[in-house]
C-alpha distance (Angstrom), angle and dihedral (degrees) to the residues before:
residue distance angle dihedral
X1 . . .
X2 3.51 . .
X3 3.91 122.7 .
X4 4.27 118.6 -156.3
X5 3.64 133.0 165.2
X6 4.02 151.0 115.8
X7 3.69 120.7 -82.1
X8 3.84 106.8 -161.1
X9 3.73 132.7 -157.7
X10 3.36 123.0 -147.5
X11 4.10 129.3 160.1
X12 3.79 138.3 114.7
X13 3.93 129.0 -61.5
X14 3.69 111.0 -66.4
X15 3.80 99.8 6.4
X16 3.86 93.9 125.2
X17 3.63 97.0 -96.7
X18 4.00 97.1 147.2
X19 3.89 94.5 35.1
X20 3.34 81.3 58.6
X21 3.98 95.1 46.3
X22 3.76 84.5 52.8
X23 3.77 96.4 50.3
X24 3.89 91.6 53.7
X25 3.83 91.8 44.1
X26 3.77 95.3 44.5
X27 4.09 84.5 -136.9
X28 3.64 132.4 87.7
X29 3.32 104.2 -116.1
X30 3.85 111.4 143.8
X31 3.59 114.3 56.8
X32 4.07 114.1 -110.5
X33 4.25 123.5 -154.6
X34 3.92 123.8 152.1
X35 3.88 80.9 -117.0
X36 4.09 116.9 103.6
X37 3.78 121.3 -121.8
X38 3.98 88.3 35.1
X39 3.94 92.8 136.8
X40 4.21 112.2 56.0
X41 3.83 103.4 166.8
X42 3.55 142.9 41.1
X43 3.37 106.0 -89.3
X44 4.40 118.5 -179.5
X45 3.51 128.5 -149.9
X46 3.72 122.4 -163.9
X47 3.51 135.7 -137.6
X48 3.81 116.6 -167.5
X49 3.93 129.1 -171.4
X50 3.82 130.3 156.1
X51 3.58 86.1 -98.4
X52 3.66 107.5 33.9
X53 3.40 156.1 2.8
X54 3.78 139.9 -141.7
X55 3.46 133.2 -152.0
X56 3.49 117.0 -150.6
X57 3.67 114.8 -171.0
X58 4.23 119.1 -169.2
X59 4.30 106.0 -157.3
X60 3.46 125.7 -171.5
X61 3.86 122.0 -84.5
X62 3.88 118.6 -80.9
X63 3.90 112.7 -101.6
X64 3.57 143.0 142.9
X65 3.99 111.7 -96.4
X66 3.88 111.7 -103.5
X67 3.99 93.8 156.8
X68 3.85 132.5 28.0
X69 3.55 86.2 -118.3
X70 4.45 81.7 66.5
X71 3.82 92.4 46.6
X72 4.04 87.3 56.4
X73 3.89 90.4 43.8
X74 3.96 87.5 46.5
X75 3.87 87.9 53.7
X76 3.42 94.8 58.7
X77 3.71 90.9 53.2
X78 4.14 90.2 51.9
X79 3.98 84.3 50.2
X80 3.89 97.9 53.3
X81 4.25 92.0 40.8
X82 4.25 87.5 43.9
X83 4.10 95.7 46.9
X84 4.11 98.0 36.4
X85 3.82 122.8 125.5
X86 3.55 80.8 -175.8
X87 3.78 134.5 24.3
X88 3.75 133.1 -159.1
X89 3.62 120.6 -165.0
X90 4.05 114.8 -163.1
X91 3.96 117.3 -158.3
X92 3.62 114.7 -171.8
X93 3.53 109.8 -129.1
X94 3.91 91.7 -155.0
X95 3.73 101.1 50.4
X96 3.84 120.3 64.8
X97 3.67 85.6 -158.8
X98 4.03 113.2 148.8
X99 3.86 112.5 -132.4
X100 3.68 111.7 -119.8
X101 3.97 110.2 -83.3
X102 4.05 92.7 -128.2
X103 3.72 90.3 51.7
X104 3.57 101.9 40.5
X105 3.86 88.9 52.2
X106 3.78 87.3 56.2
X107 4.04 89.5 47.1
X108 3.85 97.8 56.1
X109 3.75 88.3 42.1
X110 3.97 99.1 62.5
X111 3.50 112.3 122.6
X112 3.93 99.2 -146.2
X113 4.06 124.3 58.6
X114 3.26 126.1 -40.7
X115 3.82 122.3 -150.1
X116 3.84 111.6 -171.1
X117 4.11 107.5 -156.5
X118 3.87 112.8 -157.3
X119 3.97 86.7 -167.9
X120 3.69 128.2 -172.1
X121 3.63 102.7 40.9
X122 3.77 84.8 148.2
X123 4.11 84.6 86.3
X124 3.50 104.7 33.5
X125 3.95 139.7 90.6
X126 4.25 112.4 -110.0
X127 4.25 78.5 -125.6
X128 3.68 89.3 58.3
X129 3.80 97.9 46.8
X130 3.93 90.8 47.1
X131 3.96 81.8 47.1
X132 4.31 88.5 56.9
X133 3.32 90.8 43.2
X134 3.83 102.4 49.0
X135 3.61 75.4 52.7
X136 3.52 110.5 53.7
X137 3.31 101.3 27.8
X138 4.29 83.7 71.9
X139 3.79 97.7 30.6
X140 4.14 81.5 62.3
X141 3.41 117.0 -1.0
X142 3.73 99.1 173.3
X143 3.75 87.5 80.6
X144 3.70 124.3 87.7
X145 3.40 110.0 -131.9
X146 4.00 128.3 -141.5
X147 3.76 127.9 171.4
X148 3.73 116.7 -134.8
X149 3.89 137.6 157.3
X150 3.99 108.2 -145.7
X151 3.44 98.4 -165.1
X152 3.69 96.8 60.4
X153 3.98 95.0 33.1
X154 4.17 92.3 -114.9
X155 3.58 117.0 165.3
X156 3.97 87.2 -0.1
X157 3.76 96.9 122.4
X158 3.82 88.2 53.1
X159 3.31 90.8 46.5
X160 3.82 95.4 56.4
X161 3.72 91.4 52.3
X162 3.55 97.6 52.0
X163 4.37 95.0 50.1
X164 3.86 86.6 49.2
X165 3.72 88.9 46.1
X166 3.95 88.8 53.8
X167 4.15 96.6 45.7
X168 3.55 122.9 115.7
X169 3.49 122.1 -116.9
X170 4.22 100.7 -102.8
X171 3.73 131.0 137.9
X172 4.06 116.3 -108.6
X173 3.65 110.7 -61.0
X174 4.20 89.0 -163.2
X175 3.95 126.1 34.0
X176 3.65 109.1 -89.6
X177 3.63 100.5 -111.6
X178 4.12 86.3 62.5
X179 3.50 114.8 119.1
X180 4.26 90.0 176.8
X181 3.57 139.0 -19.9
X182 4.19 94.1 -112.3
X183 3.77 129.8 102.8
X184 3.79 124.0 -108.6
X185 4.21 81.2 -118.9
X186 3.59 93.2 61.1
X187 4.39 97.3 49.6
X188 4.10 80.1 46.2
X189 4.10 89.1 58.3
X190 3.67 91.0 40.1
X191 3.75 97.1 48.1
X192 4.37 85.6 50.6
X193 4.07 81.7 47.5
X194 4.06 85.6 53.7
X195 3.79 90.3 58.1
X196 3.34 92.6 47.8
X197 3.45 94.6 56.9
X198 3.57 94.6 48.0
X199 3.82 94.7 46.8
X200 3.91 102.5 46.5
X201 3.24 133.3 62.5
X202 3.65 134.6 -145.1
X203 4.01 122.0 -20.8
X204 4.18 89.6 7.8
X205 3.88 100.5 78.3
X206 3.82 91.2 49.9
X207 3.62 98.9 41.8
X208 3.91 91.6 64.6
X209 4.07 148.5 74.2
X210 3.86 127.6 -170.8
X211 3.90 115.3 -139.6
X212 4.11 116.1 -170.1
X213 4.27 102.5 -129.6
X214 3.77 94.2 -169.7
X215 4.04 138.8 -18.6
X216 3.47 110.5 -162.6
X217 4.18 110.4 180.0
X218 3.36 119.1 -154.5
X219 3.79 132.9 175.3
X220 3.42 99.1 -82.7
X221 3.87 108.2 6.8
X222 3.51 136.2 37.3
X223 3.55 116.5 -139.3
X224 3.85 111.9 -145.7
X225 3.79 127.6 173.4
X226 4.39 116.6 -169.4
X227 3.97 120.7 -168.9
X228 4.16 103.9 -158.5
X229 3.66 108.3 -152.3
X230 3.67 120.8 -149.2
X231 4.23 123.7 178.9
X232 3.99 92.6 -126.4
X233 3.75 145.0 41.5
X234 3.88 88.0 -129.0
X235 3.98 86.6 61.7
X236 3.75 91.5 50.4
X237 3.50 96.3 50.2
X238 3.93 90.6 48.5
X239 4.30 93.0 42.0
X240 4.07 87.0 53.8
X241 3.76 96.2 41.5
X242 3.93 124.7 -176.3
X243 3.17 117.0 -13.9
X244 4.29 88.0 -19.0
X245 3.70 88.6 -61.1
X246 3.66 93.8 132.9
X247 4.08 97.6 43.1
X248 3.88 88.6 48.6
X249 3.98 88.1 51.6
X250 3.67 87.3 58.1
X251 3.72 95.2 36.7
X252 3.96 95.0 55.9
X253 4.17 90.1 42.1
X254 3.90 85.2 44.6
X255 3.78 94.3 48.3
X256 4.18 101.2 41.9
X257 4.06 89.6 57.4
X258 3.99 92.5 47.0
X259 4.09 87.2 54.3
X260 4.11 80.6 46.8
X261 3.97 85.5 46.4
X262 3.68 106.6 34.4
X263 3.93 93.2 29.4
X264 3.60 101.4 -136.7
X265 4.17 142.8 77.1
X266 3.71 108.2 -62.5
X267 4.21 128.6 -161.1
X268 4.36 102.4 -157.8
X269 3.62 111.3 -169.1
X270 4.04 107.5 -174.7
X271 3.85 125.5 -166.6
X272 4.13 125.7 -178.8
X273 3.45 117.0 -138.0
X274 4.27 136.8 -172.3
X275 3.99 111.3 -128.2
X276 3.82 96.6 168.2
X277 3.91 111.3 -125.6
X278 3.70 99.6 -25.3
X279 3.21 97.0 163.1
X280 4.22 80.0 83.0
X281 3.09 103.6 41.2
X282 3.87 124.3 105.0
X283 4.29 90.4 -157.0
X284 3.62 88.0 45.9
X285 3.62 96.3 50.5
X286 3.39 95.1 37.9
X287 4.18 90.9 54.4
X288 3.70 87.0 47.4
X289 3.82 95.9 53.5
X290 3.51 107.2 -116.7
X291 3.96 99.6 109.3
X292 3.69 126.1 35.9
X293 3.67 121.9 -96.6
């Protein structure tokens, strides 16, 4: 007997969705920052064992849509709740939060498994976690509900054995050497938008997308070159600093975790570049990968 299927995230910003991902996958996959709206896309993680394999998918955080660029993050999060064999629900502990009516609704309608995470019980009172769960457990009581803390891998193991206990029997959907369905291009971009996030403050981290120009491997080096796009000449001028100082902060950071990624030498070459209020526009978007073409 085989057992195969998706495992899909789903929560608000910032409730520990993909440092959750990462704990189940035993990789770091999805990027992390205390910022909201770190993750955009889909991203899968794959667990393989002789006689399964899980498919962990990371979504964007639940919000209501102020830009198109939102509505095409928001899709994705419809896509991994509609296609789940399994789906895991994170509620932040910390963050009173609501989850946004439309969504929710959508949530407590799934018609496969529902795992309700109470995560980060690491930083919480045992009177506020009973609190959450009195809570939950009659605001949607269809959901099982576990406590867990991502971060420091509590309750993971548990976890684990209760998602495999809930897959369908299904061949492998992936070969079994997979660890997700993503390009290395696309974790190279993502680890530049990490730096970004952690360098910036305020409007700048939002206000941008990373495209990969080229990625040439060779035998010892990989040769990468990044264009950042911002919406505004002011935002170039602050992501390149004086003199560059700022843009080679975040190229050295950016370059140092994709030899820790990639595991070998790499050349980053990093240019900044004005694509005027992308975040609205259907070619942008499209170019960027967050609606279809």
């Amino acid at each position: 007997m085989h057992k195969s299927g998706f495992v899909n995230i789903v929560g608000n910003p910032n409730a520990g969705k993909s440092t959750l991902m990462n704990a189940l996958v035993g990789e770091r996959l999805s990027i992390i920052t205390s910022k909201a709206q770190t993750t955009r896309h889909r991203i899968l993680g794959i667990v393989n064992g002789d006689d399964f394999q899980m498919i962990y998918s990371d979504t964007p955080g639940i919000l209501a849509p102020k830009y198109k660029l939102h509505e095409g993050m928001m899709q994705f999060v419809g896509s991994a709740i509609a296609d789940a064999d399994v789906l895991l629900f994170v509620v932040d502990l910390t963050d009173d939060t609501p989850i946004e009516p439309a969504m929710m609704k959508r949530i407590q309608g799934a018609k496969v498994p529902v795992l309700g995470l109470l995560n980060k019980t690491d930083v919480v009172s045992k009177e506020k976690l009973q609190q959450a769960t009195d809570f939950w457990k009659k605001e949607f009581p269809a959901a099982e509900w576990i406590p867990v803390s991502a971060l420091t891998n509590d309750n993971i193991i548990p976890l684990f054995d209760r998602i495999m206990a809930l897959l369908p029997e299904h061949p492998a959907y992936y070969p079994k050497d997979a660890l997700t369905d993503r390009p290395e291009r696309f974790f190279v971009a993502e680890i530049v938008r990490e730096k970004i996030l952690l360098t910036y403050d305020k409007e700048i981290p939002y206000s941008v997308e990373v495209i990969v120009d080229s990625y040439r491997e060779e035998e010892t080096i990989d040769r990468i070159r990044c264009t950042i796009y911002c919406m505004r000449d002011s935002q170039k001028a602050i992501l390149i600093g004086h003199q560059g100082s700022m843009l080679k902060k975040v190229g050295t950071a950016a370059r140092l975790d994709m030899e820790k990624f990639l595991q070998k030498k790499v050349f980053l070459e990093l240019f900044v570049k004005v694509d005027k209020d992308w975040r609205d526009s259907e070619r942008s978007l499209k170019f960027y990968g967050y609606l279809g073409k």
